[in-house]
C-alpha positions in Angstrom: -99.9 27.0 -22.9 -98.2 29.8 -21.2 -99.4 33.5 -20.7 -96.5 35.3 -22.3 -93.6 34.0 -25.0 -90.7 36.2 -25.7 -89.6 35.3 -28.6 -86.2 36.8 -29.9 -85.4 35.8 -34.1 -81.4 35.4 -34.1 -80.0 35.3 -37.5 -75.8 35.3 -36.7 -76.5 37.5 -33.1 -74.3 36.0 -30.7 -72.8 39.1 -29.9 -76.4 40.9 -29.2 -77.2 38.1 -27.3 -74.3 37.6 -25.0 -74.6 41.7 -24.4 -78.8 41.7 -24.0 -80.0 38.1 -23.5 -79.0 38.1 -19.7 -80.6 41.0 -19.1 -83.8 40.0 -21.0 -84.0 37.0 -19.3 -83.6 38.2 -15.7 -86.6 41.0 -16.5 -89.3 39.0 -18.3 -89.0 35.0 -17.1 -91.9 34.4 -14.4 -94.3 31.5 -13.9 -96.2 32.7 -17.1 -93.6 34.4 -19.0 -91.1 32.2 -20.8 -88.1 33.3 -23.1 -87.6 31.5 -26.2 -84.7 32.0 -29.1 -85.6 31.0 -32.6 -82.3 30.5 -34.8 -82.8 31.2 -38.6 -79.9 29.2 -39.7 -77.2 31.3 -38.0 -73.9 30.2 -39.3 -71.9 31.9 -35.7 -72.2 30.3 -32.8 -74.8 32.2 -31.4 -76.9 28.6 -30.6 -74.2 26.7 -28.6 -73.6 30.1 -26.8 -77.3 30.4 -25.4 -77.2 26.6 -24.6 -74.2 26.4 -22.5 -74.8 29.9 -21.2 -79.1 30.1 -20.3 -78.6 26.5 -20.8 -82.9 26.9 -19.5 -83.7 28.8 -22.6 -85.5 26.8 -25.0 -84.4 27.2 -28.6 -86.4 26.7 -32.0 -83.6 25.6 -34.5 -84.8 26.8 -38.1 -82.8 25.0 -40.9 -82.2 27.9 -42.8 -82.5 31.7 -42.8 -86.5 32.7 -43.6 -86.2 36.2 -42.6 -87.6 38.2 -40.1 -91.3 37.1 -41.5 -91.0 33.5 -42.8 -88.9 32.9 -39.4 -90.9 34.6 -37.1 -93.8 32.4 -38.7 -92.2 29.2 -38.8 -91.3 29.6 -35.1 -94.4 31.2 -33.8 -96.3 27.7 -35.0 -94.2 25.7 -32.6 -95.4 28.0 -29.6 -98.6 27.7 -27.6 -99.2 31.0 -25.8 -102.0 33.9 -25.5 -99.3 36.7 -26.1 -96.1 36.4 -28.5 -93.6 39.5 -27.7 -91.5 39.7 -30.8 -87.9 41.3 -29.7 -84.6 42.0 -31.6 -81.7 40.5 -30.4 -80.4 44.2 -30.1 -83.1 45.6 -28.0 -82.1 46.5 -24.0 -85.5 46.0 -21.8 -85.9 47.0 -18.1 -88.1 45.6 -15.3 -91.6 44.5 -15.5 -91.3 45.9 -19.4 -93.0 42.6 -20.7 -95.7 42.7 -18.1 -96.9 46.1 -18.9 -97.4 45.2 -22.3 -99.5 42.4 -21.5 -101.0 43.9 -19.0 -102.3 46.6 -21.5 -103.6 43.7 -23.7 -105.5 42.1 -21.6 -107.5 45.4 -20.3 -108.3 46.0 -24.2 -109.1 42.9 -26.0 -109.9 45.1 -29.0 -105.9 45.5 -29.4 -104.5 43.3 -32.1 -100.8 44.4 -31.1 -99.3 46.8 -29.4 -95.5 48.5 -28.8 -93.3 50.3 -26.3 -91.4 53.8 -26.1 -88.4 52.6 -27.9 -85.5 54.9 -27.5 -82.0 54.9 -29.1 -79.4 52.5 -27.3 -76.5 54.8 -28.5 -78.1 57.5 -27.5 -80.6 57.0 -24.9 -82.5 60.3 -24.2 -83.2 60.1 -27.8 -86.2 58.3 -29.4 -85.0 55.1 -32.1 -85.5 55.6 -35.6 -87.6 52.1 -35.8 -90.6 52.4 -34.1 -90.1 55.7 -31.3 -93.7 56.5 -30.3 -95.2 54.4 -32.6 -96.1 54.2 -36.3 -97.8 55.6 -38.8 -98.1 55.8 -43.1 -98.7 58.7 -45.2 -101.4 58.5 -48.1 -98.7 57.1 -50.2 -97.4 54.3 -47.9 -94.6 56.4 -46.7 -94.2 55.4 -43.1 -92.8 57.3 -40.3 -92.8 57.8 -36.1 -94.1 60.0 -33.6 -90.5 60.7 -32.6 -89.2 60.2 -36.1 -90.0 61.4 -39.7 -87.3 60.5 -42.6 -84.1 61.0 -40.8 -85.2 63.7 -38.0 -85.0 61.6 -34.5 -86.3 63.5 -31.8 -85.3 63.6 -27.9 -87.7 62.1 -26.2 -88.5 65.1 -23.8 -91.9 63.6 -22.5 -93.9 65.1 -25.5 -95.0 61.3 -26.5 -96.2 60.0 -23.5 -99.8 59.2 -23.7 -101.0 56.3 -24.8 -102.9 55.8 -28.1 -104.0 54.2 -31.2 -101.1 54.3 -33.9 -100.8 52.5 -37.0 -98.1 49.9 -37.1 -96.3 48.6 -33.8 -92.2 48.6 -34.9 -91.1 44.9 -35.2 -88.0 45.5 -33.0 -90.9 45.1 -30.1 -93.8 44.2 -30.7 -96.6 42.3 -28.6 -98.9 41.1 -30.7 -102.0 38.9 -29.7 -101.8 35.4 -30.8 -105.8 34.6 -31.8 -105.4 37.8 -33.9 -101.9 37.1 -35.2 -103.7 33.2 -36.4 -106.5 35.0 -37.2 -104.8 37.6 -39.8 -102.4 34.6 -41.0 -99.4 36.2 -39.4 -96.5 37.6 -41.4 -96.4 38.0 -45.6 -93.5 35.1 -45.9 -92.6 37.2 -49.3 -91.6 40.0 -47.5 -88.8 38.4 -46.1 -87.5 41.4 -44.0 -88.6 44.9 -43.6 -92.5 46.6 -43.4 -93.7 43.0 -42.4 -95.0 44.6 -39.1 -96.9 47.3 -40.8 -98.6 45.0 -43.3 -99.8 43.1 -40.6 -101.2 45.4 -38.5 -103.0 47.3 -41.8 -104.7 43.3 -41.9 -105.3 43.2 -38.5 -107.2 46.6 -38.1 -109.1 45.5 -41.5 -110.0 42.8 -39.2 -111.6 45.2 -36.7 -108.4 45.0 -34.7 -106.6 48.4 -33.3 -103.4 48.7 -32.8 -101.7 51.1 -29.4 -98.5 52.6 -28.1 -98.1 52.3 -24.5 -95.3 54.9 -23.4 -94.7 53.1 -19.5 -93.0 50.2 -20.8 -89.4 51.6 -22.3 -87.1 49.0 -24.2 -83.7 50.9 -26.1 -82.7 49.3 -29.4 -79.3 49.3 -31.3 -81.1 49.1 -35.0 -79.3 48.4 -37.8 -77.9 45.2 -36.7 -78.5 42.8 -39.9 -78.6 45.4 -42.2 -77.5 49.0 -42.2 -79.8 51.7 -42.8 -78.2 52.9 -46.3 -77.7 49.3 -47.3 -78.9 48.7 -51.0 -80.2 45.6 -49.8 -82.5 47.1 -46.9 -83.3 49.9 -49.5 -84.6 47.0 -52.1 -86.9 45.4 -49.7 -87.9 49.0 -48.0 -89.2 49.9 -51.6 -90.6 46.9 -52.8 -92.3 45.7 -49.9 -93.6 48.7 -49.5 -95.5 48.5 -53.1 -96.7 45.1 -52.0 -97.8 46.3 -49.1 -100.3 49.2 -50.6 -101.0 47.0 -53.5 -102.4 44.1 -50.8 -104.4 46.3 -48.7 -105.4 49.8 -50.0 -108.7 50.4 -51.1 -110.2 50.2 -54.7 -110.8 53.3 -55.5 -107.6 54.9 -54.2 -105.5 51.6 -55.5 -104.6 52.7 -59.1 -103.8 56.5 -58.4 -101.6 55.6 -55.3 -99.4 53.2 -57.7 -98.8 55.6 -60.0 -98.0 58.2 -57.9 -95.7 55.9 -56.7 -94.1 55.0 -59.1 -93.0 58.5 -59.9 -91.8 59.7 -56.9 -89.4 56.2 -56.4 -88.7 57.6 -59.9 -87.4 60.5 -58.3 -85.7 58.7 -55.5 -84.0 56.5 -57.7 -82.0 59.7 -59.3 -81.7 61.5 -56.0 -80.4 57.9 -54.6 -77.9 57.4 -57.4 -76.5 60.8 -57.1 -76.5 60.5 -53.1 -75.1 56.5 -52.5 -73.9 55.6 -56.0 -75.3 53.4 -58.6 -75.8 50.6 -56.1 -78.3 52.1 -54.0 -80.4 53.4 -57.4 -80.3 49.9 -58.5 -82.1 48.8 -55.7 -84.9 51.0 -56.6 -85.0 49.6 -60.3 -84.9 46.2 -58.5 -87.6 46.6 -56.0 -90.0 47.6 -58.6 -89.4 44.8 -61.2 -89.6 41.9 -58.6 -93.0 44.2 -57.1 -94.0 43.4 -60.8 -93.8 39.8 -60.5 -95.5 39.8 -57.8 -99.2 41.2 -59.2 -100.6 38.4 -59.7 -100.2 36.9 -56.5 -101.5 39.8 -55.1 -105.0 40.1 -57.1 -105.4 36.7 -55.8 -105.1 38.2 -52.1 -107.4 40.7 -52.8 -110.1 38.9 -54.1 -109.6 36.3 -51.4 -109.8 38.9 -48.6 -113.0 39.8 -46.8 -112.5 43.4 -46.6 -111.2 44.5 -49.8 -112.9 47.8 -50.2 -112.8 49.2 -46.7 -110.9 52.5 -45.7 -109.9 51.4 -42.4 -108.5 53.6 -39.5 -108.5 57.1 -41.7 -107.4 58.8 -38.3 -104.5 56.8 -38.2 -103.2 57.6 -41.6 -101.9 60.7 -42.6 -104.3 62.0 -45.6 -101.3 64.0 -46.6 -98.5 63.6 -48.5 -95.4 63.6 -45.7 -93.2 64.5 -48.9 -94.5 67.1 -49.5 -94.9 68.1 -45.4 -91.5 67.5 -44.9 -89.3 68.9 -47.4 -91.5 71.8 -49.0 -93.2 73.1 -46.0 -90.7 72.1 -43.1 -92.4 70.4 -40.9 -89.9 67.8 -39.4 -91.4 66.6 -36.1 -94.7 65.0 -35.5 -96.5 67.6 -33.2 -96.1 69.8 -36.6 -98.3 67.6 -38.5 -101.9 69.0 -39.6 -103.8 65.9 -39.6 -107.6 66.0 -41.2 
């Protein structure tokens, strides 16, 4: 077993890689820190690049794509190590990044995961739009940054730089503690891509786990590299994910009144959306819900399996407001404008 893997999920990367792999390499590999690629089925040649390139890298082949969860999972298994550092292909890190991270963990072995500053690659005195400061959901599952609400990126002028609890730890870098990451049953395979990381780290603090930003470790992400941002396809899994997500973990008594309410407002979005992007995009909406639908009773079987089914966990954490509503009816675009209660 080794201290530290850092594991980078390629689906069709080889550009990424040749451009960031070098560098990730030469600022994480140490006697306990070890830099593995797992390939979900990429079609490119982004596997005989890494071998006759790092040809020291070790590589997990996966046979087909499984998505960012169902991937990360499959590959995870074949690793023995007390940390996994989950890294985009499309993420630029800088020296003794991965060591602060662990570092962090091992001081707090309450911390089920944890993330760093991310900032934009593009534009890199600006924070990223997945993950910034860290993350955080709205009553209604909405989720956004410190750094980032909706589509408002801030600069990162220092303003974020304490470290603390957050919600959800952005999959684009994420370290996440293996015992806890076995312990929650990693990933939701049926996710496939997209809110994955937040699901799991709602399980983990339902576990008694807490989940931290810690600002002295930077990394600067490209985002958008498998699917773009406006993509009907990342809007589909953005929306229903999201439903499974709130149906899977919220608590009894706020379940029923949360779905509706729901259900509305992606009502709205759908129109907005089909007006905005075109009938495409307000399809996906229509989509995301139907397959959400076919996916009920899968998840009252989770629930009533689950050991902590009726638990508000980590109210602090959670925005008891609705960030609609904050957002686009009373202005309040940045995070330091939030009221939280």
């Amino acid at each position: 077993m080794i201290k530290t893997a850092v594991v980078i999920l390629n689906w069709n990367g080889r550009d990424f890689l040749a451009s960031f792999l070098p560098e990730v390499i030469r600022n994480s590999v140490s006697g306990d820190t070890a830099v593995i690629i797992a390939d979900n089925g990429s079609d490119d040649d982004s596997v005989e690049w890494v071998s006759a390139n790092q040809p020291e890298t070790r590589i997990i082949r996966l046979d087909k794509n499984y998505g960012y969860a169902g991937g990360y999972n499959m590959a995870l298994r074949q690793i023995e190590a007390e940390y996994f550092i989950l890294l985009n292909s499309d993420v630029k890190v800088e020296p003794g990044w991965a060591d602060k991270l662990t570092t962090f963990m091992e001081m707090h072995p309450n911390v089920g995961a944890c993330q760093p500053k991310i900032r934009s690659y593009e534009h890199q005195s600006a924070f990223e739009y997945a993950g910034a400061a860290g993350g955080y959901i709205d009553r209604f599952g909405y989720p956004f940054c410190r750094g980032r609400i909706f589509k408002t990126v801030e600069d990162d002028l220092g303003q974020y730089d304490d470290t603390r609890e957050i919600f959800w730890a952005s999959g684009s870098c994420m370290a996440v503690r293996a015992s806890a990451f076995d312990q929650c049953d990693g990933f939701d395979d049926s996710f496939f891509v997209h809110m994955e990381e937040i699901d799991l780290c709602w399980r983990m603090q339902n576990a008694g786990f807490i989940i931290c930003y810690v600002p002295h470790a930077v990394v600067w992400h490209v985002g958008g590299g498998t699917l773009g941002y406006g993509s009907p396809s990342k809007i589909y899994y953005n929306f229903r994910n999201n439903l499974i997500m709130l149906a899977k973990n919220l608590p009894s008594r706020h379940l029923h009144r949360t779905l509706i309410t729901r259900q509305l407002l992606d009502g709205l979005a759908a129109v907005m959306l089909f007006f905005r992007e075109g009938r495409a995009a307000a399809a996906a909406v229509v989509r995301a819900h139907f397959h959400y639908r076919k996916q009920r009773t899968a998840i009252k079987t989770f629930r009533a399996m689950t050991p902590y089914p009726d638990m508000y966990h980590t109210p602090h954490t959670m925005l008891n407001k609705t960030l609609l509503f904050e957002y686009y009816i009373l202005g309040r675009k940045k995070f330091s404008q939030l009221r939280w209660h």
